[in-house]
N, C-alpha and C positions, 0 to 999 in steps of 0.2 A: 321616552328616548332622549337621552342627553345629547344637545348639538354644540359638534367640538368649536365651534365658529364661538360661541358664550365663554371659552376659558381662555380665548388665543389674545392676551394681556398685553405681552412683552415682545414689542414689535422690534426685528432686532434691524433692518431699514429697508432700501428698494434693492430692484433689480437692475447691474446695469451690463452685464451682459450673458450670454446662454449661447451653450453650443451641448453636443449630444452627449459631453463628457463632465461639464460643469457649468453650473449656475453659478457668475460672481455678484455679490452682494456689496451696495457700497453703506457702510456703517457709519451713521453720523455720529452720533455720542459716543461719547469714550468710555461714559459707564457701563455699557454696551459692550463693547469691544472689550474692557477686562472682563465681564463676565463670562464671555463666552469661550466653551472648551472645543477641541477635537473630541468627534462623535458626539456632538448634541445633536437632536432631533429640531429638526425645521419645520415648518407648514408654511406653502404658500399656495396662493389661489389657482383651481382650475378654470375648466372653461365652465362651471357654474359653482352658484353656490349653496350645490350639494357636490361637490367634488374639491377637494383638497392634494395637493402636491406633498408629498413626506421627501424630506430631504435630512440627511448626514453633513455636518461641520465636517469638513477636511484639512481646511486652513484658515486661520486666520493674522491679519498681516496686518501693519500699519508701516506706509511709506513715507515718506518726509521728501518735499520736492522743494528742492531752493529757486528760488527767482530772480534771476539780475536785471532788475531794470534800471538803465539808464537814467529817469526823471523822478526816481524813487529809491531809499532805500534799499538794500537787501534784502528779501522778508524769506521766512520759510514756513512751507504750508504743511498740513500732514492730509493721507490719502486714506484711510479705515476702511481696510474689506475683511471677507470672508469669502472663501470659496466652500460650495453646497456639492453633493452629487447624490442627483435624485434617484430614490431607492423605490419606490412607487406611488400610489393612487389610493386614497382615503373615499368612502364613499358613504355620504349621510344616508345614503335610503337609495340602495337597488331596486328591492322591489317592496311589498306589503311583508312579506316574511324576512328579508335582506336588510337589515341596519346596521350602520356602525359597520362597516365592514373595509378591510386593508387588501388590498391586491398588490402584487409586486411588480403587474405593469408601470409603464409610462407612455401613455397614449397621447399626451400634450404637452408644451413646456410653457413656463409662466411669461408672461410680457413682461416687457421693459419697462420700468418704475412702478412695476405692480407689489405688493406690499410682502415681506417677510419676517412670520413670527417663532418665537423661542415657544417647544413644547414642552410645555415645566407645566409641576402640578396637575391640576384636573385635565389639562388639555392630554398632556403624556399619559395620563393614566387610562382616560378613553381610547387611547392608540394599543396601546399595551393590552388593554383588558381583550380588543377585538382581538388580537395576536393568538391569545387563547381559546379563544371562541371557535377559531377556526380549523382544528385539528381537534378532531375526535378521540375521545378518552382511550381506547385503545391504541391508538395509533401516536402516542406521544411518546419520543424519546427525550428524556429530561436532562440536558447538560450541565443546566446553572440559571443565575437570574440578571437579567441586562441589567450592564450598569448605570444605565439614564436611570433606572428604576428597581430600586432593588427589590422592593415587593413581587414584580412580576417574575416567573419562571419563564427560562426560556426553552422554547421546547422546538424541537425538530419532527419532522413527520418521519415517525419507522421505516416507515414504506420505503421511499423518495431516497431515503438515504442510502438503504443497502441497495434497492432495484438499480441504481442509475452510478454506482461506486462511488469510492470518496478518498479523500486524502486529506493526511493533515500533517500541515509543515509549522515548521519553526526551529527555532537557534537552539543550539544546547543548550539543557537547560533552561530551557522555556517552559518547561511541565508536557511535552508529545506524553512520558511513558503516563505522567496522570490522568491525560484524554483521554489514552486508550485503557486504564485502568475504570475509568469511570462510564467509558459506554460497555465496556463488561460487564462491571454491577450491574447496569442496567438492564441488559439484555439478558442476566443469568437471572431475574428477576421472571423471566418470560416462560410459562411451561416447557416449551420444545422450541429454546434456542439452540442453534448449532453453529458455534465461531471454531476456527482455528488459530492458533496464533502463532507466529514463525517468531519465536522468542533467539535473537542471536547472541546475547546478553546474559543472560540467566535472569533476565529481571523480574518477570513475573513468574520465577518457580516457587514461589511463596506465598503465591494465591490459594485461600484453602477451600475457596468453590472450585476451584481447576483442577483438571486432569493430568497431569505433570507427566510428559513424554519426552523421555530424552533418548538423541539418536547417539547409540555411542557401542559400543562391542561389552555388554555388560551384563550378567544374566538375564536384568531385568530394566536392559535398551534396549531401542527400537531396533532391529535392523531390516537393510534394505538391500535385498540381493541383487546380485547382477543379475537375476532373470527377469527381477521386475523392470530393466532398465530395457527400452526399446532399440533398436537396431541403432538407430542414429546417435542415442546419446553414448550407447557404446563403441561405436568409431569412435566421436569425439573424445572420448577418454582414452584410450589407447593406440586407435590407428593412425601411421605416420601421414601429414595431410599431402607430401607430395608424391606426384601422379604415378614417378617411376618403380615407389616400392607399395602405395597404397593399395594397388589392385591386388595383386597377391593375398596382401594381408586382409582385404576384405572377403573374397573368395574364400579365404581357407576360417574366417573366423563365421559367416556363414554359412559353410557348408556342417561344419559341426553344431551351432546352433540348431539351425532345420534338421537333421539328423537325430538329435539327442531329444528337440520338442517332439517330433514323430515318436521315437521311442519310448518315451513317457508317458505321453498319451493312449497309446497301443497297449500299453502294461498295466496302466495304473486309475485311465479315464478314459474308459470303454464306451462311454456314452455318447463319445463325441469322434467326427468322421476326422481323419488326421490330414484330409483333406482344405481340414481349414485351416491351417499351421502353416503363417506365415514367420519369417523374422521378429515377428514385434509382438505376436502372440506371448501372452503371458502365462507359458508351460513353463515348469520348474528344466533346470539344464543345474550343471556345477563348473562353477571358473576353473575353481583348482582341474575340475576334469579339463576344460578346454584349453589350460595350460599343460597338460600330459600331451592332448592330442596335438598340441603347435609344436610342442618338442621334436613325436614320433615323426609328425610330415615335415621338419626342418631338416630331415638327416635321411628320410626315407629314399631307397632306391626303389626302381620298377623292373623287372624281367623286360627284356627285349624280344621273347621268344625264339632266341638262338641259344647255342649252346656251343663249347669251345670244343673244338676238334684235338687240339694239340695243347702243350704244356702240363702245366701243375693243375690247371682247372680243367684241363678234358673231360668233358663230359657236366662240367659244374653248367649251370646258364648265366648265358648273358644278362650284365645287370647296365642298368643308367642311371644319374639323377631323377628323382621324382618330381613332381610340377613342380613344390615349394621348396625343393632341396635349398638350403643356405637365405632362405630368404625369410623369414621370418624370427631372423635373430633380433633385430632391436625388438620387432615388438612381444618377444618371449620375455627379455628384457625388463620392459616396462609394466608387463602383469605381471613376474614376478617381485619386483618393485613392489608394488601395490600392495601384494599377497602378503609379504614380509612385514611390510608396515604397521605397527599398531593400530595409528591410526585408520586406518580403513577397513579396522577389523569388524564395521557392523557390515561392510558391505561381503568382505571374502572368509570371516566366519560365518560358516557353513551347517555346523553343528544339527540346528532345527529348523531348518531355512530351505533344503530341497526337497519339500512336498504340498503338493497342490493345494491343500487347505489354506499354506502360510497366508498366500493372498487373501483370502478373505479374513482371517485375523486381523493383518494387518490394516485390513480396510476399514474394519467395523473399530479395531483402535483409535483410529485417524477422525473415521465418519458416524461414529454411533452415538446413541441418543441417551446413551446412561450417564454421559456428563453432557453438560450444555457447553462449556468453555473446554477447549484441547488445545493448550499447551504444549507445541515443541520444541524443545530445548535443542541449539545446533551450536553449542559454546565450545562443544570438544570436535565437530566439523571441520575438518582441514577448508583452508582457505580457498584451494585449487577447485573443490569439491565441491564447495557451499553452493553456488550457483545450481551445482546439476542436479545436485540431494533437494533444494527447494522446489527445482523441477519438476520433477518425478512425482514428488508427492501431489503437487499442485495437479499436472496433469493425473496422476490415477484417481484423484477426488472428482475431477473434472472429466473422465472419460468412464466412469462409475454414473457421475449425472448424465453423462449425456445417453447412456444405455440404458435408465431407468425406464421401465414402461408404462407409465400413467393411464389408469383407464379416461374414460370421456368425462367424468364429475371432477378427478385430481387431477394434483398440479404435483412435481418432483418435490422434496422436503428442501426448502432453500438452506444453503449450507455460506458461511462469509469468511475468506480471507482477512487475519489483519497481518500484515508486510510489513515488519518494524525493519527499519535502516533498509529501505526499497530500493536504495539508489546503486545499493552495490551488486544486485541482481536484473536492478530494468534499468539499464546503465544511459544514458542520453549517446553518448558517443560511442559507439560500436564499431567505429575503425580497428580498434586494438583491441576489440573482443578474441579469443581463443574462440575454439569450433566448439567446446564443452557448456562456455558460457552463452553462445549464441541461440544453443539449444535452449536453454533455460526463457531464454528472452521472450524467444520464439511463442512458448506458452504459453507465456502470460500476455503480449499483445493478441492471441488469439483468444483468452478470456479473458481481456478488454473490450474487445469485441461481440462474442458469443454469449458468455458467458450469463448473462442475467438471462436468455433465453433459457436456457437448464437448472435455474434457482443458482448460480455459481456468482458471487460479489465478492470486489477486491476492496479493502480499505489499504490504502498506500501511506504509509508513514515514515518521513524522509525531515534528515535538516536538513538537507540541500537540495530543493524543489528544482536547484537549476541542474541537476546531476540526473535526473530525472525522465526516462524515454521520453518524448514528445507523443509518440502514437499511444501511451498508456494513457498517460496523463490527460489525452485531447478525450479520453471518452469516460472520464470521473466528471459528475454533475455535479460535487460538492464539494468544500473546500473548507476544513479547519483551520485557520492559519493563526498561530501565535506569534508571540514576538519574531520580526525579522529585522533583521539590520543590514545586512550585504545586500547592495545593492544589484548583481547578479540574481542572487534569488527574487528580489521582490519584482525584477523585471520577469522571471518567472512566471512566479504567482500573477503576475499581469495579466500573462499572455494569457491566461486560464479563465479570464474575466469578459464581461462583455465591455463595450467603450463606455459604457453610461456607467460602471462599476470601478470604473480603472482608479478611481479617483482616490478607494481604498487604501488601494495599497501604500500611498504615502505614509497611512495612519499607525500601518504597521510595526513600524520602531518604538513607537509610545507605549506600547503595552509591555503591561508587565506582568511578571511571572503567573502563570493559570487564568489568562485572558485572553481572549480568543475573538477573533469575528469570523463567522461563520457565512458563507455564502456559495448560494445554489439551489436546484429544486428543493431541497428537503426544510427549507426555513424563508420565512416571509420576509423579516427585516433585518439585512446585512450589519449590524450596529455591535458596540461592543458588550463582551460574553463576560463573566465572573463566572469560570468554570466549578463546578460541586466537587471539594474536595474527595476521594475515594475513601470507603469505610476500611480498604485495603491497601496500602500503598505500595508500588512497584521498589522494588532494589533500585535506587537512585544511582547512574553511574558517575554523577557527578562527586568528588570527593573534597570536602572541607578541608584542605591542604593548613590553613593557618591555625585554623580550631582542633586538628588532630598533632599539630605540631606543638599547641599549649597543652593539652591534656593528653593526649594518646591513646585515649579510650577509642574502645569501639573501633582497634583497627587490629589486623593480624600480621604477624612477622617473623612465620616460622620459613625457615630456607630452607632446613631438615628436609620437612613434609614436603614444602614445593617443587624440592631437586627428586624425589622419588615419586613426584607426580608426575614430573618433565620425562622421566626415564619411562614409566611404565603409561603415558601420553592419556593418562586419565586421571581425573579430580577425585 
């Protein structure tokens, strides 16, 4: 067994002060001091010497202090530090089978003027080697290889990452779409992977392991009817929110609901009592039908059970207003709106859409096992909509898991969210959410929550970490972050960190494009990533403006096509 205490050479100086957040280092030599980068790896002494401290370069500074003394010239001195933040515990020998081994704890901090060294060469390379040691050959997800060391791979635990959620942020343009294209390869590597991907870009429809699902009114788009949508999310879309005309309109748009699911059921799925048939039951109904029947009770009158003795109607009966007479005009209004609209043709074309099998079609699309990677395209998704449409899916994947019935040996088949541009759906400030969007919210802090209990994991990927729910966010245990620069977000990414990690986040502007530090259960050493470029890459939506303006290759300019796209609201 090699003892890393024999390579630790390059002493970089002492200690001169320690708090739970950072180790400062004062640096005597200045050869020293230019040497030393953001993100070198440290070693300083534990409380024996089979215990070693691993520490992260986050700053280094040199200060110049002028001194006026009276009885003396003017002299001016310089000050040489380094700020550390200790990322964990080196350990020569645990037990008789335990060597070499790295823990992410920090059980002790170093003393004052006790010595710290630069881990270069053999010493780095014993750190690194344990790194892989300690994750078993199955369980490794392979990102890239640390840059302290480019021989080493760096590898995350499978597990840890999906079980406990994850998110990964950074600037446009930082490479988010090549992260998430590269833990795809990864995981489509895996027998019986199961990802989804909420593609709002088109970026990744040119994956050709992927399942390419686009929600759009098209032979061969997805659609999603109004039956699959629950009681609540269809108030939110239609019913007026205040009090004075909402009653009405909810009474009359559930009473046809419950009525039409009974009917259904009774005719067409005999197997089951209609007894169970609540609002949010997923029995086929038809909008276009429930816009006939708001029409007939907007206008409809009732018998009074009189009859007119005298006049032109003698003998005719007495008629009145019916409950909903005149009251249901805006919102006949607003569904037929919707109805007309191109756009929202996957949800109110109807065509193959009102019969009980559709659900399960559409489920084993979404959730089945004959692709590993699924793909949903939501680039032709009205914007109003996008919120509720990602809903819907999330939850029927997620209330599919949680109805699975596992015997006493299995566990449900884990299925993972990846959330590209997350922040326009799990929005941080919900003041000025609509009632459609809050829906939406709703279920995904609820599998924030839940959610790994039923195999259901979210990967959140967001530039704007600070745009970002707090309640989602506080229950992701891992954290991709690339380049950031806005200080808004990196106080973000802070918040997400423990104190002894905070120190990170300064480092985070230095990086540069497809480099990452990864921090959280799923990875032992927080230090920086050189991410593996994809053998596939995503449609980049970043556009070479100066390089298409000198050549003009590789860009399209037809107005023609685009004005008859505009018109008939599909690509």
């Amino acid at each position: 067994m090699e003892d890393i205490q024999n390579y630790l050479n390059q002493e970089v100086g002492v200690v001169q002060n320690v708090d739970t957040k950072k180790v400062s280092v004062s640096v005597e030599k200045e050869e020293i001091l230019n040497r030393l980068k953001i993100n070198d790896i440290v070693v300083l002494s534990g409380n024996n010497a089979d215990e070693k401290l691993i520490g992260i370069v986050t700053r280094v500074s040199k200060k110049r202090i002028d001194i006026d003394d009276e009885e003396t010239e003017e002299q001016e001195y310089s000050y040489n530090f380094c700020n550390i933040t200790l990322v964990g515990t080196f350990y020569k020998k645990l037990s008789s089978t335990k060597q070499n081994i790295f823990k992410r704890a920090v059980n002790t901090y170093p003393e004052i003027n006790s010595k710290v060294y630069l881990a270069d060469g053999k010493a780095l390379s014993i750190i690194m080697n344990s790194l892989e040691n300690e994750i078993s050959s199955e369980k490794r997800l392979i990102i890239g290889k640390y840059a302290s060391n480019k021989t080493v791979e760096a590898i995350l635990d499978g597990n840890r990452f999906f079980q406990r959620h994850a998110t990964i942020v950074g600037s446009t343009g930082s490479g988010k779409s090549f992260t998430v294209a590269n833990i795809l390869e990864k995981a489509n590597e895996l027998e019986h992977a199961n990802l989804i991907v909420f593609d709002l870009h088109g970026e990744y429809n040119e994956l050709s392991y992927a399942e390419q699902i686009k929600i759009c009114d098209s032979e061969d788009g997805l659609h999603i009817p109004l039956w699959c949508f629950n009681y609540e999310e269809i108030h939110s879309l239609f019913i007026e929110s205040s009090e004075g005309t909402s009653t009405n309109q909810r009474a009359a748009v559930i009473k046809y609901i419950l009525e039409h699911k009974k009917r259904y059921l009774e005719e067409n799925m005999t197997e089951f009592s209609s007894e169970i048939i609540t609002a949010d039951t997923p029995i086929p109904f038809s909008a276009k039908g429930l816009k006939a029947y708001l029409e007939d009770e907007n206008i409809k009158e009732e018998t009074t059970g009189e009859v007119y003795k005298t006049g032109d109607k003698k003998g005719q009966a007495k008629t009145k207003q019916g409950q909903y007479y005149g009251k249901l005009t805006n919102l006949i209004t607003r569904l037929q709106t919707k109805i007309d609209d191109k756009k929202y043709g996957f949800v109110f074309n109807e065509d193959n859409t009102v019969r009980a099998d559709y659900l399960k079609e559409f489920v084993e699309k979404i959730m089945g096992l004959d692709k590993k990677i699924k793909v949903i395209d939501l680039s032709e998704v009205p914007s109003d909509m996008l919120p509720i449409i990602i809903g819907i899916v999330t939850r029927l994947v997620y209330e599919v898991q949680f109805w699975m019935s596992p015997k006493t040996d299995e566990t449900r088949h884990p299925i993972a969210f990846i959330c590209d541009e997350a922040h326009l759906y799990m929005p941080r400030d919900t003041t000025k959410l609509k009632a459609v969007e809050n829906k939406s919210l709703e279920i995904f802090e609820k599998l924030s929550k839940e959610g790994r209990k039923y195999g259901v994991s979210l990967v959140i990927v967001s530039q704007r970490p600070a745009e970002l729910n707090s309640t989602i966010i506080s229950q992701c245990n891992n954290i991709i972050s690339l380049k950031i620069t806005n200080d808004r977000d990196k106080s973000a990414v802070a918040t997400m960190l423990t104190d002894s990690l905070v120190g990170l986040v300064e480092t985070l502007p230095n990086l540069d494009v497809g480099e990452c530090i990864v921090i959280g259960d799923s990875i032992k050493l927080p230090t920086k990533i050189i991410l593996d470029k994809p053998k596939e890459e995503p449609k980049s939506s970043t556009i070479d403006f100066w390089d298409r303006w000198i050549d003009g290759k590789g860009t399209v300019f037809n107005i023609d096509e685009a004005i008859k796209c505009m018109i008939k609201q599909t690509r």
